[in-house]
N, C-alpha and C positions, 0 to 999 in steps of 0.2 A: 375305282380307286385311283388310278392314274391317270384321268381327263384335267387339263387344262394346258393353258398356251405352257410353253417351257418345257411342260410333262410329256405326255405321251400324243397331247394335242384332241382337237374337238371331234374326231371323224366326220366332220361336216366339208364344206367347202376351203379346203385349207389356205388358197391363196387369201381369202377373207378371214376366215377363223383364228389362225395360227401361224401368221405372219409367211405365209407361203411354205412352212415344212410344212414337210407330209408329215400325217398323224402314225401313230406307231401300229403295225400290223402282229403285233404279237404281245402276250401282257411282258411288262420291266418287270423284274423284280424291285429296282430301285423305288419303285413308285407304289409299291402294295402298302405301305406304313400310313395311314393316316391317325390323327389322332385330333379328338375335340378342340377347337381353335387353331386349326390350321388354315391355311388360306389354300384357297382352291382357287390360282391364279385367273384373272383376267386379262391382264395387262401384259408387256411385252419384260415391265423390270421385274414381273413373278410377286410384287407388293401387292397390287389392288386387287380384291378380289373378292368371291363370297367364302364364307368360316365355315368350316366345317362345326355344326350347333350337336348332332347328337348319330349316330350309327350303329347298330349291330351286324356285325362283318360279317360280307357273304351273305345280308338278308336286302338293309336297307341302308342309306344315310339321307341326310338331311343338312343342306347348307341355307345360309344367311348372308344377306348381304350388312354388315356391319352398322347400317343407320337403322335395321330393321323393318326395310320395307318391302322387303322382297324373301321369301323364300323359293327353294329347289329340291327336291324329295326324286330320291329313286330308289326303286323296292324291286325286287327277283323275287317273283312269286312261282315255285314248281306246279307243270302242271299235270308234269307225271316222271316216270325213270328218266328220259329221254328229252324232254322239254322245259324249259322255264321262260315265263315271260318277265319282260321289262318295263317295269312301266313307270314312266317318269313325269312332273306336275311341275310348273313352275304359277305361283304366287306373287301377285304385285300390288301395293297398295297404292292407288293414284290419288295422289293431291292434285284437285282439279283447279285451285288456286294459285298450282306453280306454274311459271313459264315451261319446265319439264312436261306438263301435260300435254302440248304440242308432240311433245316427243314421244308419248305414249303410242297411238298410232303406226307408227311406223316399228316400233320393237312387236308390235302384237302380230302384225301380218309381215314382217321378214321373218319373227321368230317360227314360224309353222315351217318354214320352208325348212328353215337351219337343220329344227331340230330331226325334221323328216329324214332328212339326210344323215345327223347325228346317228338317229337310231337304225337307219340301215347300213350305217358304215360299221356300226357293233352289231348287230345281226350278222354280216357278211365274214367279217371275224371270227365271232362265237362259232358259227358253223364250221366254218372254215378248220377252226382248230378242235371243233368235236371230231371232223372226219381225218384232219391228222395221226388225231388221238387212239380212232379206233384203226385203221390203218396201220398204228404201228407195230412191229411185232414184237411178240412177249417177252420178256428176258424170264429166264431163270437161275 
């Protein structure tokens, strides 16, 4: 709910990703709101970016990029008390007639790297804050 540049940042390679902040190591609360047609920033002014198209909170959402050639999907699927994975798809329609299709290449084999990194910097996280969690001691 809270990834993008401005927000909480990409857990990826931050000097690259997120204009060199560091990505946020704990969830905002300012950032848990999202709502259909939001922009899930890109860019450094928080304007360009992919829309948030459709979500059921806490399961999955689904972003667009606004010419519609691209989607982004991420889903939390449990896989017991203790476990849930993450698993994320990113969707691109290439027009091989555009000078952009040069540029295809290059987003396919940087993007493995990013996202590798994305997703273990939210593994590293998510863990991090289950063992906080259990860790703490009980109030009554």
């Amino acid at each position: 709910m809270q990834i993008g540049v401005g927000r909480a940042g990409w857990y990826s390679y931050d000097w690259l990703d997120n204009l060199g902040r560091h990505s946020a190591e704990r969830i905002m609360p300012e950032f848990q709101h999202l709502a259909v047609g939001d922009v899930i920033p890109l860019s450094p002014d928080g304007k360009h970016g992919n829309v948030v198209k459709a979500f059921d909170s806490n399961r999955w959402m689904l972003w667009g990029d606004p010419a519609g050639q691209a989607t982004w999907y991420w889903g939390l699927y449990p896989v017991d008390e203790q476990q849930t994975r993450l698993i994320t798809r990113v969707r691109m329609r290439y027009r091989w007639t555009s000078l952009l299709a040069l540029f295809n290449p290059l987003v396919e084999f940087t993007d493995i790297a990013m996202m590798r990194k994305c997703m273990l910097g939210i593994k590293r996280r998510a863990e991090a804050a289950a063992s906080d969690s259990a860790q703490a001691p009980a109030t009554t």
